[in-house]
C-alpha positions as CSV (number, residue, x, y, z in Angstrom):
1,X,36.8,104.6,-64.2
2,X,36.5,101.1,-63.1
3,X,38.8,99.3,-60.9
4,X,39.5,95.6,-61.2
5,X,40.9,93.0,-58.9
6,X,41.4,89.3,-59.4
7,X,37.8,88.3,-59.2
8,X,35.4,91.4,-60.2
9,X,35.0,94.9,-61.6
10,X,33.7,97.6,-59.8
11,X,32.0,99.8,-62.4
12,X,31.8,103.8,-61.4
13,X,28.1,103.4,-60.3
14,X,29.4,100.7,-57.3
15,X,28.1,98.1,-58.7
16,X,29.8,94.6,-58.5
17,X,30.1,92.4,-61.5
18,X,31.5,89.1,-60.6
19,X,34.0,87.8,-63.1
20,X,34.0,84.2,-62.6
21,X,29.9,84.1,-62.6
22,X,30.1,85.5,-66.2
23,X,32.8,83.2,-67.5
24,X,31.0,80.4,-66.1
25,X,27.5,81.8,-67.6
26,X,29.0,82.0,-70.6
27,X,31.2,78.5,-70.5
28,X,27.3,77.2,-70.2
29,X,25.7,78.8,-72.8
30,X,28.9,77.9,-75.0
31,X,28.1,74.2,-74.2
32,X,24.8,74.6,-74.6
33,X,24.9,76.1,-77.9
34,X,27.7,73.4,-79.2
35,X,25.4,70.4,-78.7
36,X,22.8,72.5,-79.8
37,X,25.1,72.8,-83.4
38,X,25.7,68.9,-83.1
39,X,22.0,68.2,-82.5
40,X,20.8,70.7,-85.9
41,X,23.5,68.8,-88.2
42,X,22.3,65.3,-87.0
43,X,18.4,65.9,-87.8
44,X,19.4,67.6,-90.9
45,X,20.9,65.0,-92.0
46,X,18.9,62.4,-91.0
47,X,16.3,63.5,-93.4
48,X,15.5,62.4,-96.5
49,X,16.0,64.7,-100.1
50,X,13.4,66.1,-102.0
51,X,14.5,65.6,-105.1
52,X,10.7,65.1,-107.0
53,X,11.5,68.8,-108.0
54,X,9.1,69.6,-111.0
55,X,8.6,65.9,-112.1
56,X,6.8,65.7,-109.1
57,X,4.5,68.8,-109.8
58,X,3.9,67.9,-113.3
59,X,3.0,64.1,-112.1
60,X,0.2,65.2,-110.1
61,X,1.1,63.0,-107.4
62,X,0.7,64.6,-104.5
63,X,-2.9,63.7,-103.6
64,X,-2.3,60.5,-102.5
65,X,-3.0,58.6,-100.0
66,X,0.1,58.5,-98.3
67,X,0.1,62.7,-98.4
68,X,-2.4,63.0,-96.4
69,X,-0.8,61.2,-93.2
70,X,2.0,63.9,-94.1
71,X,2.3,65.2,-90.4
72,X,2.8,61.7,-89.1
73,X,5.7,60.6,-91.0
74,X,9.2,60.2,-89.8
75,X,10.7,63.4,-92.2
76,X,7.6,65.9,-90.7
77,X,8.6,65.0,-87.3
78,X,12.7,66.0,-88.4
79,X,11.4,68.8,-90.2
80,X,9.7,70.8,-87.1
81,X,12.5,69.1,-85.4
82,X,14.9,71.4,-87.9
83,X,12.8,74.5,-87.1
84,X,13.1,74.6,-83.4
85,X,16.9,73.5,-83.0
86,X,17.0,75.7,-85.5
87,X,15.4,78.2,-83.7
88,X,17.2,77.4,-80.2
89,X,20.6,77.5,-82.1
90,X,20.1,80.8,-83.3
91,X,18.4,82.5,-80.1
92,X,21.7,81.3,-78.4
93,X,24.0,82.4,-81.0
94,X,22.8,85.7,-80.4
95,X,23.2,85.7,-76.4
96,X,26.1,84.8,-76.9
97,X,27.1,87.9,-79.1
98,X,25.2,90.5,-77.6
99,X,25.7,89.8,-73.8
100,X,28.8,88.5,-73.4
């Protein structure tokens, strides 16, 4: 049985969990993962379409010379950019569900 008071729980073991910590941890991570939302939508958007689809393929253009500076364009640097917010967004997505 626990027993609560205005600012924490003691659980059965004695242990003391402060309330106000947690909702303040929380109110963090909650911040944190809202610009972290705002930050994923921006770079998404930012980048350009891909809409070569199969014209592209069937052009044969893709071994020019502009392909091969690929990793130093403005849309490679958005798309790892994608990948790690994206990453970051989901890590805290799940903190968020599973701890508090």
């Amino acid at each position: 049985m626990c027993y609560y008071n205005e600012y924490a729980i003691v659980a059965p073991s004695g242990a003391l969990l402060d309330l106000k910590g947690m909702i303040l941890l929380e109110t963090v991570v909650t911040i944190f993962q809202l610009i972290t939302c705002v930050i994923l939508i921006a770079v998404v958007l930012l980048q350009t379409g891909k809409t070569a689809g199969l014209s592209g393929v069937i052009g044969g253009g893709s071994d020019t010379y502009l392909s091969k500076n690929k990793m130093k364009t403005l849309d490679s640097k958005l798309a790892r950019a994608t990948k790690w917010v994206a990453i970051v967004f989901v890590v805290l997505t799940l903190i968020l569900n599973i701890v508090f």
